[in-house]
PAZARO-404809 format. One line per field, with one value per residue: residue in three letters; chain; residue number from 1; x, y, z of N, C-alpha, C in turn. Coordinates in nm, 3 decimals, m for minus. Example, Ala and Ser with C-alpha at 12.3 -4.5 7.8 and 13.67 -1.06 7.14 Angstrom:
2
residu = [ALA|SER] .
chaine = [A|A] .
num = [1|2] .
n.X = [1.319|1.285] .
n.Y = [m0.569|m0.225] .
n.Z = [0.780|0.708] .
ca.X = [1.230|1.367] .
ca.Y = [m0.450|m0.106] .
ca.Z = [0.780|0.714] .
c.X = [1.320|1.290] .
c.Y = [m0.330|0.003] .
c.Z = [0.780|0.787] .
//
This chain:
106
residu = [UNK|UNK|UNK|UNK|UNK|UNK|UNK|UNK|UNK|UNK|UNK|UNK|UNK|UNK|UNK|UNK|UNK|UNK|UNK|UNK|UNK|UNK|UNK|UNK|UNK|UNK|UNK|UNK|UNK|UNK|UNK|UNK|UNK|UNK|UNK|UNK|UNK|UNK|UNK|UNK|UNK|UNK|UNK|UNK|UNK|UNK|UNK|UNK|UNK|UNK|UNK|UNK|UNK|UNK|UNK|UNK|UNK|UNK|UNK|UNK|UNK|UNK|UNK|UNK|UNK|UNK|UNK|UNK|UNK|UNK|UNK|UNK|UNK|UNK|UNK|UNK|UNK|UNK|UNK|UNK|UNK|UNK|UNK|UNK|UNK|UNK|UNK|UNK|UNK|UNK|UNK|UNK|UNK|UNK|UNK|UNK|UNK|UNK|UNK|UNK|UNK|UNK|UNK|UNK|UNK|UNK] .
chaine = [A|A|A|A|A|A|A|A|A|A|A|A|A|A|A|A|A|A|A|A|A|A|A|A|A|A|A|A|A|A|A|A|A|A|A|A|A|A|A|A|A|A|A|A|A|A|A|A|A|A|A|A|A|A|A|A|A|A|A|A|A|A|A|A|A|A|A|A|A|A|A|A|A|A|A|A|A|A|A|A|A|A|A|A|A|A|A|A|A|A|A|A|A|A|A|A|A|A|A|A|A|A|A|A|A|A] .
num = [1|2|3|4|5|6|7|8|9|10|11|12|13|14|15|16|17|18|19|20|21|22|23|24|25|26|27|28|29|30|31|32|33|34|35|36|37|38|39|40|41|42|43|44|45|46|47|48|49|50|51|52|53|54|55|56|57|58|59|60|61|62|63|64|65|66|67|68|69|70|71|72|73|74|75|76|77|78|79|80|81|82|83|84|85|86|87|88|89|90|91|92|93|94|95|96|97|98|99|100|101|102|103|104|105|106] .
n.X = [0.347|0.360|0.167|0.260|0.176|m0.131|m0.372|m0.587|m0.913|m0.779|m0.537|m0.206|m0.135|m0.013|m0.043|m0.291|m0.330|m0.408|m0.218|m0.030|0.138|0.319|0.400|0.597|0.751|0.839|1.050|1.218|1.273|1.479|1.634|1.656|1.639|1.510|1.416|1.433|1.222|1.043|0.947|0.829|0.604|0.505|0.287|0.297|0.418|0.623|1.034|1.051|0.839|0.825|1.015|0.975|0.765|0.899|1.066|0.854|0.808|1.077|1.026|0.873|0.881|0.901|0.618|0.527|0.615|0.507|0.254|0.269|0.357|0.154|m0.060|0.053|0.056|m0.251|m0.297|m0.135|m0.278|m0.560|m0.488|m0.425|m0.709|m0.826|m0.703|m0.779|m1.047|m1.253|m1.206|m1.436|m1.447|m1.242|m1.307|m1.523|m1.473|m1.335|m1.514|m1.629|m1.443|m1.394|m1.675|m1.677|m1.463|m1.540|m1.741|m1.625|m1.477|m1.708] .
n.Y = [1.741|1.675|1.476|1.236|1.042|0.918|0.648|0.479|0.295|0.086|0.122|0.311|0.652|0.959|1.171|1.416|1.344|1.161|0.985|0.735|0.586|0.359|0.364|0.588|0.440|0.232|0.422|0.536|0.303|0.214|0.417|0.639|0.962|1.236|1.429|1.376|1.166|1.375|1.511|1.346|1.369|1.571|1.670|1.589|1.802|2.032|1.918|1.894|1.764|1.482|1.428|1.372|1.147|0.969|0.903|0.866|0.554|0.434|0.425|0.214|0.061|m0.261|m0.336|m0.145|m0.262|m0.556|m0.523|m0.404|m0.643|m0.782|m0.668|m0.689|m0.983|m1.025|m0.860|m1.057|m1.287|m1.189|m1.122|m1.362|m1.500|m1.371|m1.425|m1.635|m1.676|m1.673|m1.460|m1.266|m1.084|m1.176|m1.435|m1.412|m1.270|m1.531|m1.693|m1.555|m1.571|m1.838|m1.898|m1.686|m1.803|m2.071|m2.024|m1.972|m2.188|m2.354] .
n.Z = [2.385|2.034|1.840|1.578|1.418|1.351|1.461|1.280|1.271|1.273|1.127|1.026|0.977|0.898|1.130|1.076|0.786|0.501|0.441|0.468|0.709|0.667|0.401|0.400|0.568|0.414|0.203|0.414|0.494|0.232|0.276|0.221|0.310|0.558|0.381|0.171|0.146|0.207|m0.030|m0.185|m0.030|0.028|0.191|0.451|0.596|0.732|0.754|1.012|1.076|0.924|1.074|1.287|1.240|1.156|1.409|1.578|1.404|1.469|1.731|1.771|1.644|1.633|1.712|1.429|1.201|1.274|1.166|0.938|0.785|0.845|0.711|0.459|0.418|0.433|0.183|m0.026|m0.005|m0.077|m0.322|m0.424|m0.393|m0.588|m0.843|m0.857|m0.968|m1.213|m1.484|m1.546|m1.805|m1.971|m1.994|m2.152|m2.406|m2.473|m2.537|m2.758|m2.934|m2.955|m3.075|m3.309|m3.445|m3.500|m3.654|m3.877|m3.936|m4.039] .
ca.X = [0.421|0.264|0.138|0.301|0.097|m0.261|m0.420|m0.709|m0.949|m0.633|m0.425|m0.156|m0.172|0.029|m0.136|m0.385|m0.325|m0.433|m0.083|m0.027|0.257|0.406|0.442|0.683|0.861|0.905|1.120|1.298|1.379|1.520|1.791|1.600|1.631|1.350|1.406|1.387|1.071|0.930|0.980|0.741|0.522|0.467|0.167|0.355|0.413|0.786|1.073|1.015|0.675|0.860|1.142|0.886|0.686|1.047|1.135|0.786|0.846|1.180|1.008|0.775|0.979|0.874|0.517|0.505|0.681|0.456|0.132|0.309|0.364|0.020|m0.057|0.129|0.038|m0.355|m0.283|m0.100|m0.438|m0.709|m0.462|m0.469|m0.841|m0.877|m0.654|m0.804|m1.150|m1.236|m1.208|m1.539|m1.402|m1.182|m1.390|m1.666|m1.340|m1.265|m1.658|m1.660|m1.353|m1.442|m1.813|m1.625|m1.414|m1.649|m1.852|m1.523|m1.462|m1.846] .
ca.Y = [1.682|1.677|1.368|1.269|0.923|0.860|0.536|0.503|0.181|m0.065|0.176|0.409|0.731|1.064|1.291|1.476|1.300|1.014|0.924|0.582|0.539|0.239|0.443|0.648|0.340|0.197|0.499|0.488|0.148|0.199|0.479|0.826|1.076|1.282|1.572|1.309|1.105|1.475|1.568|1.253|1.343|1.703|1.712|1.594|1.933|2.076|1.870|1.838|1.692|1.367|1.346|1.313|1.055|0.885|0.923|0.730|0.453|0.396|0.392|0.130|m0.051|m0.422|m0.295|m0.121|m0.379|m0.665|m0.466|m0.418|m0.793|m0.888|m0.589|m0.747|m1.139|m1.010|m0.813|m1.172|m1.365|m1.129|m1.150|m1.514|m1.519|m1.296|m1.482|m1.786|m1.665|m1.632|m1.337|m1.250|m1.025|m1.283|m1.556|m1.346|m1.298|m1.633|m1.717|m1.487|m1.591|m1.958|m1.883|m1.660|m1.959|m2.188|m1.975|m1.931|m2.351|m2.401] .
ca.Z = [2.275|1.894|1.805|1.432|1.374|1.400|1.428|1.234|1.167|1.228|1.026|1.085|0.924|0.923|1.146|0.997|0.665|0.477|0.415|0.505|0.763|0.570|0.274|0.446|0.674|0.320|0.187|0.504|0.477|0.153|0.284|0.195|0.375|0.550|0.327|0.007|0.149|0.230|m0.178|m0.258|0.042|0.071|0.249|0.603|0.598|0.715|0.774|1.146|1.121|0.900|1.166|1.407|1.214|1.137|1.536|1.615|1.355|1.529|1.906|1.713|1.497|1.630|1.673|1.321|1.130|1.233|1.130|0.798|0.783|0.820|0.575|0.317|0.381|0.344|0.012|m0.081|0.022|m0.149|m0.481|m0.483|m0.425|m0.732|m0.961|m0.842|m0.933|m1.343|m1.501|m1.702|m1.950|m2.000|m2.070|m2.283|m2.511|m2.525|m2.592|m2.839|m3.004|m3.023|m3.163|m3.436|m3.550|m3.511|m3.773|m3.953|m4.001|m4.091] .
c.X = [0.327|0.274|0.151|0.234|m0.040|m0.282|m0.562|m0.816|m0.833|m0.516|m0.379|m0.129|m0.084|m0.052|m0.180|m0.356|m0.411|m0.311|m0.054|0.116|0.361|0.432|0.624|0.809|0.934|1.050|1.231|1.402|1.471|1.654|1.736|1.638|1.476|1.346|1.360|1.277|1.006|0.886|0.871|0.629|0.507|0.393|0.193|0.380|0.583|0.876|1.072|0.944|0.769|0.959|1.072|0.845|0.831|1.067|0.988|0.786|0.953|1.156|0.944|0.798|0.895|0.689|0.462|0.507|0.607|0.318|0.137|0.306|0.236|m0.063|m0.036|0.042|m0.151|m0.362|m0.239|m0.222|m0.512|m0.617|m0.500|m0.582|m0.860|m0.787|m0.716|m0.978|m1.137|m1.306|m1.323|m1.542|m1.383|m1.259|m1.520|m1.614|m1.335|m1.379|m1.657|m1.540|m1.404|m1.568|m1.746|m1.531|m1.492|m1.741|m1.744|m1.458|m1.605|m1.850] .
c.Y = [1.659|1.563|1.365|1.140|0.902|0.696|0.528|0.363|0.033|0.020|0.287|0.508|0.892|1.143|1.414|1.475|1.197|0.953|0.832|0.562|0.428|0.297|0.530|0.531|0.288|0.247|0.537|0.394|0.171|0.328|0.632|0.865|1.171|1.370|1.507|1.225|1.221|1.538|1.494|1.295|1.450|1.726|1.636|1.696|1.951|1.947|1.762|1.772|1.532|1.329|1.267|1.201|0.928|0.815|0.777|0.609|0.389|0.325|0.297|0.040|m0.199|m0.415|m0.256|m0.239|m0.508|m0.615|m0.448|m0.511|m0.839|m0.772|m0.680|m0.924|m1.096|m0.963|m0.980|m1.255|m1.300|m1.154|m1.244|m1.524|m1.445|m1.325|m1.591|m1.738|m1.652|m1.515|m1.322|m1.192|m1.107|m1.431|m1.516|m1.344|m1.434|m1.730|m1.690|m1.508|m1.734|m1.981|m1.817|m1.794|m2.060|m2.141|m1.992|m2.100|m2.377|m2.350] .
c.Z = [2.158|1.858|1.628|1.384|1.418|1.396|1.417|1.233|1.185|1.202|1.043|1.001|0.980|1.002|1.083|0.865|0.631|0.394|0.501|0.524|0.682|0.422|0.280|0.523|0.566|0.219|0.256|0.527|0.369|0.114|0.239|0.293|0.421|0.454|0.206|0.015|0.138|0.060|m0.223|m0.161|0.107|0.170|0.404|0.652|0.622|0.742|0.857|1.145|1.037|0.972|1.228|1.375|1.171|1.323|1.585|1.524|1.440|1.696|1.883|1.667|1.534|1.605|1.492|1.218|1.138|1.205|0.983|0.730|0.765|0.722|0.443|0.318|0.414|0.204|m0.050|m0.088|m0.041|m0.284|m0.493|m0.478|m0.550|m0.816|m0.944|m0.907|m1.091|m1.352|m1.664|m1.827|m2.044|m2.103|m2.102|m2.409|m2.602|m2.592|m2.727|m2.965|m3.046|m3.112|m3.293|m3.486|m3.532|m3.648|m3.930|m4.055|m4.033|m4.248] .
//
């Protein structure tokens, strides 16, 4: 039987892609079709090969789905650390803005 998901690192991965299973579960979820995920995602190669990778999502579903989950609530955690963190551009700008009016009321 042809194996249609790798697991890579943690992370699940089209076989012999670097197409990122949740890319595809997402498209899924949202009522595509394999033929109209395969249009965005050529490189699964024919039809068959995204049933397949459809068919193991499905044998997976509770598995997949909470790997996705903690996917998502790290991306949520590293944002907030990097909004929470100042942004040096930012405040070189705002340096650089107050020194010009400061020159500007003198």
């Amino acid at each position: 039987m042809k194996d249609y998901v790798d697991e890579r690192d943690g992370n699940y991965y089209v076989a012999g892609t670097r197409i990122g299973l949740d890319s595809i579960v997402y498209s899924f979820g949202e009522g595509q079709s394999p033929e109209r995920i395969l249009r965005s995602f050529p490189g699964v190669g024919p039809v068959e090969n995204m049933r397949g990778v459809i068919a193991f999502y499905q044998a997976n579903k509770e598995k997949i789905d909470g790997w996705m989950e903690d996917g998502e609530r790290i991306w949520e955690e590293t944002v907030a650390k990097l909004e929470a963190q100042p942004d040096p551009v930012r405040e070189k700008l705002r340096r650089a803005k107050d020194a010009l009016q400061g020159k500007i009321a003198s």
